[in-house]
N, C-alpha and C positions, 0 to 999 in steps of 0.2 A: 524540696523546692522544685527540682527539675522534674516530678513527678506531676505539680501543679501544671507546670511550665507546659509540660507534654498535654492537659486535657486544654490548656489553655490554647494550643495551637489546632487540636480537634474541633475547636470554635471555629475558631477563622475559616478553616477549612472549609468547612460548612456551610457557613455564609459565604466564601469565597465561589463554593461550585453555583451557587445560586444566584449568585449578583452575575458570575459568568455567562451563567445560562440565559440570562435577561440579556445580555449584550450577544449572547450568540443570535436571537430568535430577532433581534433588531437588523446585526450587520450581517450574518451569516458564520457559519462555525470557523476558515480561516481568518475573513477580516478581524472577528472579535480576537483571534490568538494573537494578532500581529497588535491589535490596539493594548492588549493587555502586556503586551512586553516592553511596547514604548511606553507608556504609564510606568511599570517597574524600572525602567533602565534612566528615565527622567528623576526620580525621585531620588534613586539608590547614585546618581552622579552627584545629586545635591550635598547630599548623606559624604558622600565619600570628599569632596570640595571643602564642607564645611570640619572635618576633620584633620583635612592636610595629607592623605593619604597617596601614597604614588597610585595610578591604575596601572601599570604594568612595570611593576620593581624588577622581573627577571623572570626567564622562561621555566616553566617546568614541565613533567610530562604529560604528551598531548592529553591522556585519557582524563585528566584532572580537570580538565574543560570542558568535558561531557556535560557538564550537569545542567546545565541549562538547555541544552540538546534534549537530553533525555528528558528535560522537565517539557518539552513544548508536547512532546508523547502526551504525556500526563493531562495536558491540559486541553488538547484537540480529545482526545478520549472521551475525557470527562464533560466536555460541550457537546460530541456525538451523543452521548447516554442519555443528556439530559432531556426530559417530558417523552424517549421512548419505557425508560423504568424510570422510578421513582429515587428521589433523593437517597432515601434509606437504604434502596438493593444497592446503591452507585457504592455508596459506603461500605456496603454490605460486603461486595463483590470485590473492592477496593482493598480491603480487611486479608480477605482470603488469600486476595495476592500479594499485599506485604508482609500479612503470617508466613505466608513458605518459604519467600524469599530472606525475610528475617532471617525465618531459625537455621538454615544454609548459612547465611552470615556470620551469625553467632556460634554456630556450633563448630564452624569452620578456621574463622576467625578470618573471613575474604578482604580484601582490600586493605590489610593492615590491622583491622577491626580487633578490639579486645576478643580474647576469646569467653563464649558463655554455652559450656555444653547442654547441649539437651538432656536432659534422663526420664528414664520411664517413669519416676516418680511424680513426673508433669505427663504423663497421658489423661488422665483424666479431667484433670484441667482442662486442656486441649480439647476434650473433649468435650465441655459441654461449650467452649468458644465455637468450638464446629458448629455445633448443634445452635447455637446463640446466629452465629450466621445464615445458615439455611435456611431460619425460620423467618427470615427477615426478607426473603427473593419472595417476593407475592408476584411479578409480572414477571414474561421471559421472551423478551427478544434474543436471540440465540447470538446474534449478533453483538450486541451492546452488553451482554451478560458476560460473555469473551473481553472485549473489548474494555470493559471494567476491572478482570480480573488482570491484566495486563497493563492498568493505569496504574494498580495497585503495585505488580513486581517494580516499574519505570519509578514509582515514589520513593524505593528504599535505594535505589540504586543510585538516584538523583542527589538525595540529601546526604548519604555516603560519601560521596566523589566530590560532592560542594564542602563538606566537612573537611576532608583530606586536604581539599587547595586552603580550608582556612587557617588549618594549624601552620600552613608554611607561611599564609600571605596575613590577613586578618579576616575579621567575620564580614565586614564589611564590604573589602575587595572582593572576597570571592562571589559574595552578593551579584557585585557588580558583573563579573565574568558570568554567572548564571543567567542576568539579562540580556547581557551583550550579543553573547553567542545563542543564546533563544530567540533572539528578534531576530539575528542573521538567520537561522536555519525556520523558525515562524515565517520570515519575508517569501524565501526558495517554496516552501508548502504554499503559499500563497499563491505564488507567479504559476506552479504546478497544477495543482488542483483546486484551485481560487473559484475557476466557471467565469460565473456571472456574477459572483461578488468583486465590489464596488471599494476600493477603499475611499472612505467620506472625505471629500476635500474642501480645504481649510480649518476654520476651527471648528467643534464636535461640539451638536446640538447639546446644552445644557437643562431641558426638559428632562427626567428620568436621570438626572447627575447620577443617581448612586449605581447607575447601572458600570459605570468608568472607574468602580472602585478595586475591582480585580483586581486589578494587577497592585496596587496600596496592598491591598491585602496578601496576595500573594509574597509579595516583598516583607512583608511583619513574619511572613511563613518562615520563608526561607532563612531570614536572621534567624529569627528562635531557635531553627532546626541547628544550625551550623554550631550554636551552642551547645545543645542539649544534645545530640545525636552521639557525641564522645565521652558523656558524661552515663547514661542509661543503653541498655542493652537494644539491639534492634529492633529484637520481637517485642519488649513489654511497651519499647516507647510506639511499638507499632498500637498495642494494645490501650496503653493510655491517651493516647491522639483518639482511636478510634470509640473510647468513653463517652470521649466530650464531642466526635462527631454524630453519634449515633442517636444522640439526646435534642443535639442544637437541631440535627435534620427532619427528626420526629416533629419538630416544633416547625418548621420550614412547611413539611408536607401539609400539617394542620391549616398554617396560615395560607398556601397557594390550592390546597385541596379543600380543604375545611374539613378534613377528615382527620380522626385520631385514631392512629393502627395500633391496635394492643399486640398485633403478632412484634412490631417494629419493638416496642416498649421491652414486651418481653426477652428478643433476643440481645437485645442491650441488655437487660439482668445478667441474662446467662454468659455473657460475654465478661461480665465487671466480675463474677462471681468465679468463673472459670481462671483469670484474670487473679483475683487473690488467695486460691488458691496456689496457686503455682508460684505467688510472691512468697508464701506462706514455706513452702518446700525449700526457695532458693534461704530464706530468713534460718529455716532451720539448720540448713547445711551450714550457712558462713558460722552458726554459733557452734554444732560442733566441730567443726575444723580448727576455728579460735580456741 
């Protein structure tokens, strides 16, 4: 189920970097971060009201409050990338950098994290995921290609650190703390390097609604994750997230491109493929250990 759970947040994703990008190209890349955090922090207060939940039961350590910090990285990133590469490399590139940072996690067992070693008997696995990801970078801003790979380490580190405050507080609360503290440090990027963006005053034109869906979205993310993240390892839930993102973006590029990339297709095979093999090795090992 949490295997489901994980391609089922690859969706969102998905569609979340794209309904973003729509609101980036509208307000500009920080107004759109500041509007998608007050969307998530409005909805996740309702969520939390209608449960009865304290928002702040008792202090814990500061670092456990990163996560919405580090998630606003993620999301200025992923609006910079967006229409300089394509949805797919964004993933692509995304992939790359929660693989690494994964398997350090796992194999480490960083922030608490279960431990899941690596062994050679997943190199080749590994390998054709590599190979599933390079074949997927068709354009290269040097910059946004960086810059991706770097949305992708801030994604594992975010949904980590959001996990840890939920097992103290609930899934919910720490929801909430991921918005809170995102919109405060989203606002500061704003007021810095905002320019000539405008935040829209009064109420927000409702022509192109769906473009105001981010941050809804973003918010289903983030739940699911604070679930599932304790439950599957780093790397694979990296690898099944990036399943279902890599299919929904292929389908994204066609409808805003109208094009259909067989290199994108293909390196999603070799990514899904790469992917069960190495489910295959860990499946073997638990049964002879058992």
């Amino acid at each position: 189920m949490f295997y489901f759970l994980s391609l089922l947040m690859g969706v969102l994703i998905s569609v979340m970097i794209a309904v973003n990008g729509g609101l980036t190209e509208r307000y500009g890349l920080f107004t759109a971060t500041v509007i998608i955090h007050i969307v998530g922090l409005l909805f996740i207060i309702a969520v939390v009201f209608i449960k009865r939940e304290k928002f702040f039961p008792k202090l814990f350590p500061w670092y456990l409050y990163l996560g919405g910090a580090i998630g606003v990285l993620t999301t200025v990133s992923n609006n910079f990338s967006f229409g300089r590469i394509s949805v797919s490399a964004i993933l692509a590139l995304g992939l790359l950098g929660q693989s690494v940072s994964g398997i350090a996690i796992d194999h480490n067992g960083l922030f608490g994290m279960k431990k899941y070693p690596f062994t050679k008997e997943k190199l080749f696995g590994l390998a054709l995921i590599i190979a599933g990801i390079v074949s997927m970078i068709t354009s290269f801003d040097v910059i946004a290609v960086i810059i991706s790979f770097i949305a992708g380490v801030s994604i594992v580190m975010s949904r980590t650190v959001n996990a840890r405050l939920a097992a103290l507080t609930s899934v919910r609360v720490s929801t909430f703390y991921n918005y809170f503290v995102g919109l405060f440090v989203a606002s500061i990027v704003f007021f810095i390097l905002g320019g000539n963006e405008v935040l829209p005053a009064g109420a927000l034109p409702l022509y192109n609604w769906y473009i105001y869906l981010g941050g809804i979205l973003g918010l289903c993310v983030v739940l699911g994750l604070n679930v599932i993240v304790v439950k599957v390892s780093a790397f694979y839930l990296t690898l099944f997230i990036f399943i279902g993102q890599v299919f929904t973006g292929v389908l994204i590029d066609v409808i805003i491109t109208e094009t259909f990339s067989t290199r994108n297709a293909i390196g999603g095979a070799l990514v899904a493929v790469g992917l069960c093999l190495d489910l295959v090795v860990d499946r073997r090992k638990a049964v002879e250990s058992a």
